[in-house]
N, C-alpha and C positions, 0 to 999 in steps of 0.2 A: 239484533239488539245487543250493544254491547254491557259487558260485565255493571255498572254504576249504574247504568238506569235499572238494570235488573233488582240490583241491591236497594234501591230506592224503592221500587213495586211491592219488595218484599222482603221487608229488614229483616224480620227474623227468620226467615227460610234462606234454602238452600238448592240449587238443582243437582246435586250427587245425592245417586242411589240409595249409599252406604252411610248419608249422616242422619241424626234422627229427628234434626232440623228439614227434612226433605220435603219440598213443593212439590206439588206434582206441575198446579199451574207454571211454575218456573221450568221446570224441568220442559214442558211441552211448549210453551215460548220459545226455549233454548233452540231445543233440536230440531220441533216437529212444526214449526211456524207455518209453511209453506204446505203442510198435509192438508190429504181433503179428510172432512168428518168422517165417511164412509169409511175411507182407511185406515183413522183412527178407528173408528167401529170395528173393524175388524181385524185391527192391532190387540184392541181389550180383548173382544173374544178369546183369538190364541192365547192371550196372556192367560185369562182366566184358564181354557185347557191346559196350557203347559202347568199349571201351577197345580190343577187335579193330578196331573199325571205323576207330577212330584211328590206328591202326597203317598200315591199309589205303589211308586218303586220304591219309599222310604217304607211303606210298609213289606213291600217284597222284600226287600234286605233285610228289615228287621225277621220275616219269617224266615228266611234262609238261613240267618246265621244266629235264632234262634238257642242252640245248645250253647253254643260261647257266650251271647251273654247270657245265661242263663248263670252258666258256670261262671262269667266274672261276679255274677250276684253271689253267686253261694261264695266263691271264696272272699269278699269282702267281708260278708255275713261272718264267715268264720273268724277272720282276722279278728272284726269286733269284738266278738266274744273271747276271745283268748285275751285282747288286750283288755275286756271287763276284768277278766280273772284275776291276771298279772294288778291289775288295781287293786281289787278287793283283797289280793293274799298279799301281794308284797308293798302297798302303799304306794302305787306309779312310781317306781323305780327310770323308768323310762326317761323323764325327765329332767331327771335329776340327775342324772348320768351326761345327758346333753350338758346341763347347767353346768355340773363341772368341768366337765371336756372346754365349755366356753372360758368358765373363766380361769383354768389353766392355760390355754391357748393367748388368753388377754395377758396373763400374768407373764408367759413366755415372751411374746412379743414387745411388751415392756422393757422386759431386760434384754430385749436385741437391739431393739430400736432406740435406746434414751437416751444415749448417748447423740444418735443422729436426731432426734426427736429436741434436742436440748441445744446443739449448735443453729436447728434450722429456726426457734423458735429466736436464741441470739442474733441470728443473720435478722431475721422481721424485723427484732428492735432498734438493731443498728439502720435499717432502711426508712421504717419508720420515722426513727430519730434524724436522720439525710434529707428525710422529704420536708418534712416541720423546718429542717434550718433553712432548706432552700426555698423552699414555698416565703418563710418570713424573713428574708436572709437584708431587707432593708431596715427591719428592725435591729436585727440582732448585732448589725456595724451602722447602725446611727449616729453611735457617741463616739467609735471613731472616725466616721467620714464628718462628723462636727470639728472634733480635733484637729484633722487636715485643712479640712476648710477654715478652718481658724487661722492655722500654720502658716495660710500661702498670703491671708490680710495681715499676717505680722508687718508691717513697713513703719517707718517710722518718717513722716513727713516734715520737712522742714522749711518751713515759707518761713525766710528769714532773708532779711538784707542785710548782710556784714556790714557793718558800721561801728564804728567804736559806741558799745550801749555797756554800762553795767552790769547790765544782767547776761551777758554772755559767759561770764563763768558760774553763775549761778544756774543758767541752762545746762553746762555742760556736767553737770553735779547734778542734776535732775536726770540727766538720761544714761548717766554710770549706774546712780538708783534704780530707775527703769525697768535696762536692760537685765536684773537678775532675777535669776530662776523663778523665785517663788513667786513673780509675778507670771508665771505663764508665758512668757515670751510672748505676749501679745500686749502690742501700746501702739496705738494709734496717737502721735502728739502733733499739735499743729502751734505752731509758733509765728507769730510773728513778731517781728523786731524792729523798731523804728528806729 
């Protein structure tokens, strides 16, 4: 049976031993599909024995090595009580000693590092600031790719028939006008002339 029909059978469980999500049902689908009952029958049993017998050596170690913890007990025991003492005569000193060792070591550190701590945080904002123009970088040359694109429709058309008319110098006095700066170099003129 593969893994997703498993997980389907049994959303919230699991077949490993060691999670605290653990099936047994799944666990015994997994591995033991093809067992006969008997064998499981007699799978549990051992199980059940090895698990007494575990019981049994954790208590023989424990009587074996009996004086050691004994003695890790009493020298905890004793630790505690000295660090009662150190409380009540000196007002936990202990900690306070840490506390400063910390924040001299913060205040040391400060002044090694601020320098690097001050260029790395410059480098962020210069990149920062790199990603925002490139990310919006259509925005930010809008008005002048408008300008260009204005630039290139600057032409000036002339649908005109040369003919002797009037207003041919009057046109050419219109597009001296035109032609200066302060109109943006952009005139679209269409003429015609009969």
């Amino acid at each position: 049976m593969d893994q997703t029909s498993l997980m389907q059978m049994f959303p919230d469980g699991s077949g490993n031993l060691r999670m605290e999500n653990f099936s047994p049902a799944w666990y015994l689908i997994e591995n033991h599909r093809e067992t006969k009952l008997s064998d499981l029958r007699k799978g549990l049993s051992n199980l059940i024995l090895s698990t007494k017998e575990g019981e049994k050596s954790s208590a023989d170690l424990h009587r074996a090595n009996l004086y050691s913890l004994i003695n890790c007990v009493d020298t905890l025991a004793a630790l505690h009580d000295k660090m009662q003492i150190e409380k009540n005569t000196r007002g936990w000193p202990l900690t306070r000693n840490i506390s400063d060792k910390l924040e001299e070591s913060h205040t040391t550190a400060n002044a090694v590092f601020h320098e690097v701590l001050a260029r790395k945080d410059r480098a962020d904002a210069t990149r920062n600031a790199l990603s925002v123009l490139t990310r919006f970088r259509f925005i930010f040359f809008l008005s002048s790719a408008i300008d260009q694109n204005l630039a290139k429709v600057t032409t000036i058309n002339f649908k005109q028939k040369i003919q002797y008319c009037p207003l041919t110098s009057a046109f050419m006095c219109l597009c001296d006008l035109a032609m200066q700066p302060k109109f943006g170099g952009i005139i679209v003129l269409v003429l015609e002339a009969r």
